[in-house]
C-alpha positions as CSV (number, residue, x, y, z in Angstrom):
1,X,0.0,0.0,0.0
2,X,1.6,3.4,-0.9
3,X,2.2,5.6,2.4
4,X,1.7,8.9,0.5
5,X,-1.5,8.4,-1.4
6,X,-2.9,11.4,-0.5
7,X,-1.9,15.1,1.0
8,X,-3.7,16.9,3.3
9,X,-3.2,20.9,2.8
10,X,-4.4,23.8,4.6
11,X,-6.2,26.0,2.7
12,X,-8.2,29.6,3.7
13,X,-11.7,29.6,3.4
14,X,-11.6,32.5,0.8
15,X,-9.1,30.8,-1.4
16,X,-11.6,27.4,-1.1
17,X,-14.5,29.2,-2.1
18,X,-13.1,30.8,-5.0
19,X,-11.7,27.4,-6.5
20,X,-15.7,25.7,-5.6
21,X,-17.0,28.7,-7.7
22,X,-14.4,28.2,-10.6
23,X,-15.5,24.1,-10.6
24,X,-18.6,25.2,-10.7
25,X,-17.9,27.6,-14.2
26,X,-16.7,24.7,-15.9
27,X,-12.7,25.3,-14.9
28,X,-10.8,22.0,-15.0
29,X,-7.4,22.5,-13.4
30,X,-6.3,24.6,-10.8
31,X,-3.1,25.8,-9.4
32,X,-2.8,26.4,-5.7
33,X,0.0,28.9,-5.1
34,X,2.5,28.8,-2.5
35,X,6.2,30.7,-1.5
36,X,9.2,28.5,-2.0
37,X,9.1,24.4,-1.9
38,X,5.4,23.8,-1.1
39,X,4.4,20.1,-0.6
40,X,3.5,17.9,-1.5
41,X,6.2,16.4,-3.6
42,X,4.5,13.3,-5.0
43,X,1.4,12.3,-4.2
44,X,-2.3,11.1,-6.1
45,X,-4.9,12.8,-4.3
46,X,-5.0,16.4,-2.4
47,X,-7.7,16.9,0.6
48,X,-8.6,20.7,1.9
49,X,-8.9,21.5,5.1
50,X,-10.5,24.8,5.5
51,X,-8.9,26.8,7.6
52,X,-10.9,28.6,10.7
53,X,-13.4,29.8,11.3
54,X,-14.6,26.9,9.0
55,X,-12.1,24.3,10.4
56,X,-13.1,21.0,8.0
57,X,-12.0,19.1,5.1
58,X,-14.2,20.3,2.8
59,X,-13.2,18.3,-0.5
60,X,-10.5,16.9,-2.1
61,X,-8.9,16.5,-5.8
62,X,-6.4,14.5,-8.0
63,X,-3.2,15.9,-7.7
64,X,-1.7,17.0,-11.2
65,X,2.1,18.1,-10.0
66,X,3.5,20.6,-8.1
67,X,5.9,23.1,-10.3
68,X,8.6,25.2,-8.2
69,X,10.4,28.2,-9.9
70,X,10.8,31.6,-10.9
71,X,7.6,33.5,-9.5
72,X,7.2,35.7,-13.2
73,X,7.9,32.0,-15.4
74,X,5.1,30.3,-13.7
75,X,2.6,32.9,-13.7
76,X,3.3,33.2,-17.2
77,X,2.5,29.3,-17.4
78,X,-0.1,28.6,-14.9
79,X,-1.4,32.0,-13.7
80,X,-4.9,31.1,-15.3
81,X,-5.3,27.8,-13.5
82,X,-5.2,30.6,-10.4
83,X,-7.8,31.9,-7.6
84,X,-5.3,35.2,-7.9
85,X,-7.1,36.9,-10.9
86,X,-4.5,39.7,-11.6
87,X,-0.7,39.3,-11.8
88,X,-0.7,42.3,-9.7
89,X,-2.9,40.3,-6.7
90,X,-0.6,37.6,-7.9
91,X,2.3,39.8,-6.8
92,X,1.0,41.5,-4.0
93,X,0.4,37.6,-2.7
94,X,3.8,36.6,-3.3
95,X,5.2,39.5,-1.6
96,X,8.7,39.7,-3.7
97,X,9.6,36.0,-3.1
98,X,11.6,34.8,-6.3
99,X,10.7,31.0,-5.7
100,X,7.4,30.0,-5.5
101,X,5.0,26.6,-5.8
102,X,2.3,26.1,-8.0
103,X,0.2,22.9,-6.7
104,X,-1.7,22.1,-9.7
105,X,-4.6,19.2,-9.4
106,X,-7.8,18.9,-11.0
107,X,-11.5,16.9,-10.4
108,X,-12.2,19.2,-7.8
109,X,-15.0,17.2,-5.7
110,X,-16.4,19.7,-3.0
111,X,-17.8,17.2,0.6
112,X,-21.4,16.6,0.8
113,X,-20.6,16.4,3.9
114,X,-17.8,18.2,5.4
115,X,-15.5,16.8,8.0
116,X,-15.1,19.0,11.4
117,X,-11.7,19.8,12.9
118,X,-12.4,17.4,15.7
119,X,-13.5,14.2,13.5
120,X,-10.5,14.6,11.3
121,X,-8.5,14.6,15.0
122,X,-10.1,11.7,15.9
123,X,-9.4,9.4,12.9
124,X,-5.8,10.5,12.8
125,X,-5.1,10.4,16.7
126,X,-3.6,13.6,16.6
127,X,-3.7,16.4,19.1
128,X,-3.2,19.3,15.9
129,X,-2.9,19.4,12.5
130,X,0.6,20.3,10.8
131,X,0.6,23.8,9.7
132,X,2.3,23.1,6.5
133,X,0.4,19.7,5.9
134,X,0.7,16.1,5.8
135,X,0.9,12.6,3.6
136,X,-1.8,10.3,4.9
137,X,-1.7,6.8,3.4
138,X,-4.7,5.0,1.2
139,X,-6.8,3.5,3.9
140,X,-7.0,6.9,5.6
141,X,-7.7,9.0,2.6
142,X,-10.5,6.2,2.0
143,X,-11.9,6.6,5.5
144,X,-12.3,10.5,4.7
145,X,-13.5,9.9,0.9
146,X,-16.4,7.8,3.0
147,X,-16.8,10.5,5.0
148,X,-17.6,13.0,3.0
149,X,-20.3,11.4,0.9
């Protein structure tokens, strides 16, 4: 069984809401942008978890790749796959960083169900979530998949 099936990243609810309404207009891949070396590295799925005040996994996608360079040569590549609609919003994001991640994924699948902060505690046996994410392995990312339907 493969360890890292799936990556669980934080994400603002602002940020989650925009990519929902761009699924929803018909937009097939999306790029989540990050400064410097973002994970995940290698994985096959991508969950959300909504940041307060939601505090949930709210959906999850197929991870495409994740793409690290120059900030101005992968907005020129992937800005469009982007929540950030400007390259100015783009840059005022990225605040002058020269690296940056682009975490690109696509069949967006929003929860019918949502999973609360202290579910997602439970079934992990965790205290807190990792700030800058984690790998959870296939029968986990299953459990949630259930979950959410």
């Amino acid at each position: 069984m493969k360890e890292n099936c799936a990556f669980v990243i934080m994400i603002k609810d602002r940020w989650w809401r925009d990519f929902c309404r761009l699924h929803r207009e018909g937009k097939k891949v999306h790029s989540y942008v990050q400064g410097g070396w973002a994970p995940p590295k290698n994985t096959s799925l991508i969950f959300f978890y909504v940041t307060k005040p939601a505090a949930e996994i709210a959906g999850y996608a197929e991870f495409i790749e994740r793409k690290v360079g120059e900030a101005e040569s992968l907005w020129s590549e992937h800005g469009n796959e982007s929540v950030l609609q400007t390259k100015e919003k783009y840059e005022e994001f990225i605040r002058n960083k020269q690296r940056v991640s682009f975490i690109r994924f696509k069949n967006l699948q929003e929860a019918a169900k949502p999973i609360p902060l202290n579910n997602v505690l439970m079934l992990l046996g965790v205290k807190r979530l990792a700030r800058k994410g984690f790998y959870i392995n296939k029968e986990t990312a299953d459990k949630l998949i259930a979950l959410m339907t």
